[in-house]
C-alpha positions as CSV (number, residue, x, y, z in Angstrom):
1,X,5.3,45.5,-18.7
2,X,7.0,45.9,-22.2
3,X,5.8,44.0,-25.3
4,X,8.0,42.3,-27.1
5,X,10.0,43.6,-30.1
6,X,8.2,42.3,-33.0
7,X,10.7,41.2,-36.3
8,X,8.2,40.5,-39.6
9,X,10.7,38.0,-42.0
10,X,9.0,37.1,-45.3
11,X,10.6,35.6,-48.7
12,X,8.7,36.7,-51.8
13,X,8.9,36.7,-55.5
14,X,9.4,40.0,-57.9
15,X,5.5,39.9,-58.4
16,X,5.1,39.6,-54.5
17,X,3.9,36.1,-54.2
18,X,5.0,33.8,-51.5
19,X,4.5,30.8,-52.5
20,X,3.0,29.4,-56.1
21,X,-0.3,27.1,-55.9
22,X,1.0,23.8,-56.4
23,X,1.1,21.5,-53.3
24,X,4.7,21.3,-53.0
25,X,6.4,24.3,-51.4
26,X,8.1,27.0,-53.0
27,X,11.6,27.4,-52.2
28,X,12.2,31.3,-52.8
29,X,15.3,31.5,-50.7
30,X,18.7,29.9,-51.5
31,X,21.4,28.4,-48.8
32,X,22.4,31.5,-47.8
33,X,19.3,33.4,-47.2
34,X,18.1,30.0,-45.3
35,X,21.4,30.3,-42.9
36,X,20.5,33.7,-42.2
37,X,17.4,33.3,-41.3
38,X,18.6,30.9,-39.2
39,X,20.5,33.4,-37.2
40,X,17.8,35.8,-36.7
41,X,15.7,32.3,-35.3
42,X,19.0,32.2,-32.7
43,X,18.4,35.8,-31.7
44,X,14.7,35.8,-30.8
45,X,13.0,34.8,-27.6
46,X,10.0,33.1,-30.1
47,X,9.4,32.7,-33.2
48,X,5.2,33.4,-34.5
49,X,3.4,31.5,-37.6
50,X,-0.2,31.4,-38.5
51,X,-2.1,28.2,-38.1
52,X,-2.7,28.7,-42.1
53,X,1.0,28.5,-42.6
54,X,1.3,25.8,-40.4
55,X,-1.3,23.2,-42.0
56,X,0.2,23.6,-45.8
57,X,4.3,24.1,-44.8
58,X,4.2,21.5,-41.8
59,X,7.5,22.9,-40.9
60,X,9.7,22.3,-37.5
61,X,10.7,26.0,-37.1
62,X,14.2,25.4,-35.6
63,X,17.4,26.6,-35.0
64,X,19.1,24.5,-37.5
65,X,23.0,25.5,-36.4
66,X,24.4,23.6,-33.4
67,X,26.5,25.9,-32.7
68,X,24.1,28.8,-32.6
69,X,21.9,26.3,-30.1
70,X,24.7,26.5,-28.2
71,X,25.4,30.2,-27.7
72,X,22.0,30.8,-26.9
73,X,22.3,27.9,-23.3
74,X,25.7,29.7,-22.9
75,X,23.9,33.2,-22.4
76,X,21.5,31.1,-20.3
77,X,18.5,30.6,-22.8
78,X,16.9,28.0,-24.1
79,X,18.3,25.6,-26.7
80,X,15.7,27.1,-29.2
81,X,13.2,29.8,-29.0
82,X,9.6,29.6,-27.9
83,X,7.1,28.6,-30.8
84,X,3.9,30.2,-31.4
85,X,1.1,29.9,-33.5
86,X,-2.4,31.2,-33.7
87,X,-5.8,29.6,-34.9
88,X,-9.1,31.4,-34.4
89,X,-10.7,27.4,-35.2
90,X,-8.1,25.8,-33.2
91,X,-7.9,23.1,-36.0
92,X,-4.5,22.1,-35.5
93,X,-3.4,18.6,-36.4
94,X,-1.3,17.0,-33.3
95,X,0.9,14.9,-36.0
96,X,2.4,18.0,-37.8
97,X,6.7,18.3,-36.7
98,X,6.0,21.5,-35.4
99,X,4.8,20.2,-32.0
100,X,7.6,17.1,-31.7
101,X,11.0,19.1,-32.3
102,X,12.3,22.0,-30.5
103,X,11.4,23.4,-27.1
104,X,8.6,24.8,-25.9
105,X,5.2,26.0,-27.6
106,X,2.2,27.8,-26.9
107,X,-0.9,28.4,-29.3
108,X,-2.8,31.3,-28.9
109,X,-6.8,30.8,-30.0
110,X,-10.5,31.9,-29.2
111,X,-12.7,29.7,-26.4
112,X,-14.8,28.4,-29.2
113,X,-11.2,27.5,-30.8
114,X,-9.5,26.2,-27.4
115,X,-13.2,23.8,-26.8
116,X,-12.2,22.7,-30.2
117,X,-9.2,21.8,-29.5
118,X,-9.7,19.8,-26.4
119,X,-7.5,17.8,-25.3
120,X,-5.1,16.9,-28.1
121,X,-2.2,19.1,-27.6
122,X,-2.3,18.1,-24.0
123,X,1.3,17.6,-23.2
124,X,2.7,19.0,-25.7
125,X,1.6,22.9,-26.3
126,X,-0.3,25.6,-23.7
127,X,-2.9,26.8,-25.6
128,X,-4.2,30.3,-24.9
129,X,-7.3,31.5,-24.4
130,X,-7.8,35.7,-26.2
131,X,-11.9,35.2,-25.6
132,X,-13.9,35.6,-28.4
133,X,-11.7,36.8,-31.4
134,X,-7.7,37.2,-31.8
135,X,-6.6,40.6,-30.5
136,X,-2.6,40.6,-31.2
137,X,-2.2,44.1,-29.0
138,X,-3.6,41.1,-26.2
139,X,-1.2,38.5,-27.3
140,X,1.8,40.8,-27.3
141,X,0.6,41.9,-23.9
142,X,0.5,38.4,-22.9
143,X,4.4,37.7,-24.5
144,X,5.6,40.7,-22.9
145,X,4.7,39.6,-19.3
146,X,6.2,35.9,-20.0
147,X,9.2,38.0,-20.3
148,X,9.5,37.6,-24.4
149,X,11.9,40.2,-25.2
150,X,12.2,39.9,-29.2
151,X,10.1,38.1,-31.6
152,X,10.2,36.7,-35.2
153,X,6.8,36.4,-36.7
154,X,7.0,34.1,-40.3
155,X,3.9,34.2,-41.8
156,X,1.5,33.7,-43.4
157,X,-0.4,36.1,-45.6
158,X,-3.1,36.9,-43.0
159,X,-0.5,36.9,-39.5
160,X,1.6,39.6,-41.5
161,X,-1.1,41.8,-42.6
162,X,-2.5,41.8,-40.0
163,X,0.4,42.8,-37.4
164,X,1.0,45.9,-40.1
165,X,-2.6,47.0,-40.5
166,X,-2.8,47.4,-36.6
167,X,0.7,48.9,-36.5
168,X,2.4,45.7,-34.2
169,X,5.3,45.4,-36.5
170,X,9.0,47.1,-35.5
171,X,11.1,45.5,-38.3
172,X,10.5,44.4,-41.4
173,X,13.4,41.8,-43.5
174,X,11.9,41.3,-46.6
175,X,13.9,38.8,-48.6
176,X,13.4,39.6,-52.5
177,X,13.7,36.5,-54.5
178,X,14.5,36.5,-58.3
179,X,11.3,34.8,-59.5
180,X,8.1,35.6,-61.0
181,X,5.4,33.5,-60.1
182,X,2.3,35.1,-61.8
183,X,-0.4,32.7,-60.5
184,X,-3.6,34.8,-59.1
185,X,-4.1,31.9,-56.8
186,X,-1.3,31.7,-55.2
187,X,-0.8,33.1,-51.8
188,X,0.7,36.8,-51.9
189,X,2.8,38.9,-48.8
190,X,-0.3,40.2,-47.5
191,X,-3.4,40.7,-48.0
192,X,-5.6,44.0,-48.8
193,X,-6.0,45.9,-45.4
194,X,-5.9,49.1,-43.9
195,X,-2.5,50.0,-43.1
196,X,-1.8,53.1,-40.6
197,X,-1.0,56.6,-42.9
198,X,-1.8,54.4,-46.2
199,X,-0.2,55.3,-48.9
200,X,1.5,58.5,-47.8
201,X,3.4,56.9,-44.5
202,X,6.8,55.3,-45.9
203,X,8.3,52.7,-44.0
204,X,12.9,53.8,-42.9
205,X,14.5,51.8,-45.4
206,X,17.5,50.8,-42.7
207,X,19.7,48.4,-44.7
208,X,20.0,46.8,-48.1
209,X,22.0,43.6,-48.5
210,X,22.6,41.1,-51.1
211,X,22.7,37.0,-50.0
212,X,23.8,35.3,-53.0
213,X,21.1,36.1,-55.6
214,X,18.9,37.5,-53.0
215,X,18.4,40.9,-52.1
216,X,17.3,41.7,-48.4
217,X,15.3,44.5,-47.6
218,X,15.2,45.7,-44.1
219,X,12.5,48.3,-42.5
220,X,11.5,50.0,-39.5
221,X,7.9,50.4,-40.5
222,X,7.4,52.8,-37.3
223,X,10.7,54.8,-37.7
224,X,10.3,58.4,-38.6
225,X,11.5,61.6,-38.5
226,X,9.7,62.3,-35.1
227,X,11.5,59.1,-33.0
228,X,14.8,60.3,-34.5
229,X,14.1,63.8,-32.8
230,X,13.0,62.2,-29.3
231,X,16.2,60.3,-29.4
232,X,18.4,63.4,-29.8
233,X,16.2,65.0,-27.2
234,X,17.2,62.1,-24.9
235,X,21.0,62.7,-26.0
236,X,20.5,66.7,-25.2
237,X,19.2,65.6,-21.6
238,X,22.2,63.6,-21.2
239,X,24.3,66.7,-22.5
240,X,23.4,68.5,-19.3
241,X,24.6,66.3,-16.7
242,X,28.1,67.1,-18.0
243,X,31.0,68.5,-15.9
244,X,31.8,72.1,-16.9
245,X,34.8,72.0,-18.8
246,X,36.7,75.3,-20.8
247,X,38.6,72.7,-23.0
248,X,35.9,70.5,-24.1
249,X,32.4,70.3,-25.7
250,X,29.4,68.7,-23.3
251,X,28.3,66.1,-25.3
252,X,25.1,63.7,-24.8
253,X,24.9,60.2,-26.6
254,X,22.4,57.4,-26.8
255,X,22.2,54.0,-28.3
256,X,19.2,52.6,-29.7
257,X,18.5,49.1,-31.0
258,X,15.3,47.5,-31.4
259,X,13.5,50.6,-30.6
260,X,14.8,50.6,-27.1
261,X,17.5,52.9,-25.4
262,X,20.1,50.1,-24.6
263,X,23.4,52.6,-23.2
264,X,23.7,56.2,-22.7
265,X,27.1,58.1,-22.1
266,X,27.9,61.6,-22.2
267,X,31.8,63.7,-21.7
268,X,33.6,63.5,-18.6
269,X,31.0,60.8,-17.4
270,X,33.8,58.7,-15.9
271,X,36.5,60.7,-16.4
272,X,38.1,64.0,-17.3
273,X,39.0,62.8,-20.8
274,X,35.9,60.2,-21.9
275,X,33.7,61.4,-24.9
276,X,29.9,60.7,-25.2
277,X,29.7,58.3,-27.3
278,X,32.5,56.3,-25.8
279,X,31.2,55.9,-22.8
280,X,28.2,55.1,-23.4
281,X,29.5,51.9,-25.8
282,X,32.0,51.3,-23.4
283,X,28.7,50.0,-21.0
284,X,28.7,47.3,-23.7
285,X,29.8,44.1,-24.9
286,X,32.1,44.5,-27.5
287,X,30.5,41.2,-29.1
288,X,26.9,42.2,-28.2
289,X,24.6,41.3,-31.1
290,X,22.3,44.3,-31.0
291,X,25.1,46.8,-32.3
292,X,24.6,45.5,-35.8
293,X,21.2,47.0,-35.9
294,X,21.3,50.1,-33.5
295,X,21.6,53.4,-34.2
296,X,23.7,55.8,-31.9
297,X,22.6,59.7,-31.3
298,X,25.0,62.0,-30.2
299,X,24.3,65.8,-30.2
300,X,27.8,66.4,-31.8
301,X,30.0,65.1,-34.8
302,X,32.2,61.8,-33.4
303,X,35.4,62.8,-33.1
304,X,38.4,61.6,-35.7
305,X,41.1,62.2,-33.8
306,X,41.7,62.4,-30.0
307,X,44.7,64.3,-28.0
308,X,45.0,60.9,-26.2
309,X,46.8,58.6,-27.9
310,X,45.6,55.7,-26.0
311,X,42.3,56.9,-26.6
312,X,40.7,55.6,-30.5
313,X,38.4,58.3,-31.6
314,X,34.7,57.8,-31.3
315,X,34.1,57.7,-35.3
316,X,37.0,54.6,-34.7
317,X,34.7,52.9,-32.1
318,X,31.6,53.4,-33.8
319,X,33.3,51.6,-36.9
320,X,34.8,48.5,-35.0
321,X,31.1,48.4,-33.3
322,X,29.6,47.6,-36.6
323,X,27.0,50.5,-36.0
324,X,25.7,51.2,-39.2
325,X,23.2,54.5,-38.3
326,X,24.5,57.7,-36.8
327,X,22.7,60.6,-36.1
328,X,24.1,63.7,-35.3
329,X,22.8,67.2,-34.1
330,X,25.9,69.6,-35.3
331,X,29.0,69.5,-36.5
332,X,32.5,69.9,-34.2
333,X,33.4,73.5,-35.5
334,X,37.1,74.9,-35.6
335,X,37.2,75.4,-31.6
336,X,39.6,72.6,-30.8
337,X,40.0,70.7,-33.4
338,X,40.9,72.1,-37.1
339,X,39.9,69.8,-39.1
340,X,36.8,67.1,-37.4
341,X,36.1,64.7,-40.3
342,X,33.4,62.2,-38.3
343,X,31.0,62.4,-40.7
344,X,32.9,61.9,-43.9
345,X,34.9,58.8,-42.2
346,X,31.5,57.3,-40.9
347,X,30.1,57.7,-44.6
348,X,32.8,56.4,-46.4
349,X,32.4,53.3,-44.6
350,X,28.9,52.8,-45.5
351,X,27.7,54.5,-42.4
352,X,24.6,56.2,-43.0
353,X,25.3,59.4,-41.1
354,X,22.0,61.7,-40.4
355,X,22.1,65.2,-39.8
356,X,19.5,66.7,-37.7
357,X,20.3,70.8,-38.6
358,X,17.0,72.1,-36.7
359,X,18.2,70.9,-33.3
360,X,21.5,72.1,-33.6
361,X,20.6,75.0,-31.5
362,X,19.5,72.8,-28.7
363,X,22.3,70.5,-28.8
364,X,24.8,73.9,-29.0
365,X,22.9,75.6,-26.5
366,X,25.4,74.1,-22.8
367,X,28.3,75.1,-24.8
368,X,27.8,79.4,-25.1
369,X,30.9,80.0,-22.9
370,X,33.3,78.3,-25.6
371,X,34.0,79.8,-28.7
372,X,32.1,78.2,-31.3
373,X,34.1,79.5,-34.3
């Protein structure tokens, strides 16, 4: 059983608030920011938001675009994503829209907070039973095993901190608003908590975007130097099932999104001629959605040019991808090609291209009987 990939999306003000105290919702995000949150609602199997949230928004938590309804029954989902939310009281009003638009939803709760509930969702939610208090290890355990593959968590205050104080969250898209709110009663991004490696543990910074006068911030709270280095391990595996070759480098490559290995290639997989790291994307769609957010690992610079002109060079199919995170154990030195520039093509399309120098030895290390000059 694997839990689900777990996406924390938050709107907040330069002073951190996320909301002000007045009864009327404040609307952090403009037009844009709202459309793409909409998107990331079309990609996820279920979408997450605290009881608390639920009672003062009353929102419907769709997917708003028809056409992105669509897509999702084409590739054989449902017309909108499961919704979630979680009460330790179980007070949750029946009326709000969250229960009469949209598919199918489930509440998770404690048996003092299901016997509260009784009856009145009957019909129109599951409600869950975690025992005596709300364990979220137990309710992505749960998720995982109903075959939830990716989920969107929106709030509030007390849901986020606490799936970052016990270390639940993958990703992180916090959408900075240009506003200052400066009421101490309003409700902030989290609360104070005990977050894993406080203050000293920094959260990968993998993207920063702006959406109109927003600017997104996008983390991998777990990322670290440690899961880049069992990634390349996993690419230096791969480099060993290579053919022998005289002529050409054994190369090993993987591609990770969402914290998952989603294709693998390495040279000569399928052919005398096939690189690494086009193999391994050659196992995917070129339309697949996950490329936007993966990084690929390959134990040696992409190429930027190939002796096969029908062939585009791997630093070419990395671009048209749209992979925006490369990591790389060593440079291609002068042996076959004169001139490799991978890394400096990659870059100067806003790749980010990392370098991992210390297992360059490793990644060298099927490749002694070339000349490595």
């Amino acid at each position: 059983m694997t839990r689900p990939y777990v996406l924390l999306s938050v709107a907040v003000s330069v002073d951190g608030y996320i909301d002000d105290a007045s009864p009327d919702r404040l609307r952090l995000s403009g037009a844009a920011d709202f459309d793409r949150v909409d998107q990331v609602r079309a990609e996820s199997d279920a979408i997450l938001i605290g009881a608390e949230t639920l009672r003062r928004d009353n929102p419907r938590l769709l997917v708003n675009s028809a056409d992105r309804r669509a897509a999702r029954v084409a590739a054989g989902k449902a017309e909108y994503p499961l919704k979630i939310t979680v009460s330790a009281t179980g007070d949750l009003d029946p009326d709000l829209k969250f229960w009469h638009y949209g598919g199918d939803k489930l509440v998770y709760t404690t048996s003092a907070g299901a016997a509260a509930v009784g009856d009145r969702l009957a019909g129109v939610a599951e409600v869950v039973d975690l025992g005596d208090g709300i364990d979220l290890g137990v309710l992505l355990d749960d998720l995982g095993r109903r075959g939830i593959g990716r989920l969107m968590v929106e709030g509030g205050t007390r849901i986020h901190t606490e799936f970052l104080s016990a270390d639940l969250a993958d990703e992180l898209h916090l959408a900075l608003a240009p506003i200052l709110v400066g009421d101490p009663d309003a409700p902030r991004f989290l609360n104070p908590a005990i977050f894993p490696g406080s203050p000293s543990r920094r959260m990968y910074l993998a993207e920063v975007s702006k959406i109109g006068d927003i600017a997104l911030l996008r983390y991998l709270p777990k990322m670290t130097h440690e899961e880049d280095h069992r990634w390349m391990a996993r690419a230096i595996e791969l480099a060993r099932l290579c053919p022998p070759s005289d002529t050409a480098f054994s190369v090993g490559a993987v591609v990770v999104a969402d914290g998952v290995e989603i294709s693998t290639g390495f040279s000569r997989e399928t052919d005398a001629k096939v690189h690494a790291e086009e193999s391994a994307l050659n196992k995917l769609a070129e339309t697949d959605p996950r490329l936007s957010r993966a990084t690929i690992y390959s134990t040696l610079e992409p190429c930027s040019q190939r002796g096969t002109p029908t062939r585009l060079p791997c630093t070419n199919r990395i671009l048209a991808a749209g992979i925006a995170r490369v990591v790389i154990a060593w440079r291609e030195p002068a042996t076959f090609v004169a001139n490799c520039a991978g890394v400096e093509t990659l870059r100067q399309h806003g790749v980010e291209v990392v370098e991992l120098a210390e297992l360059a030895e490793a990644a060298m290390s099927m490749n002694r009987h070339l000349n490595l000059s």
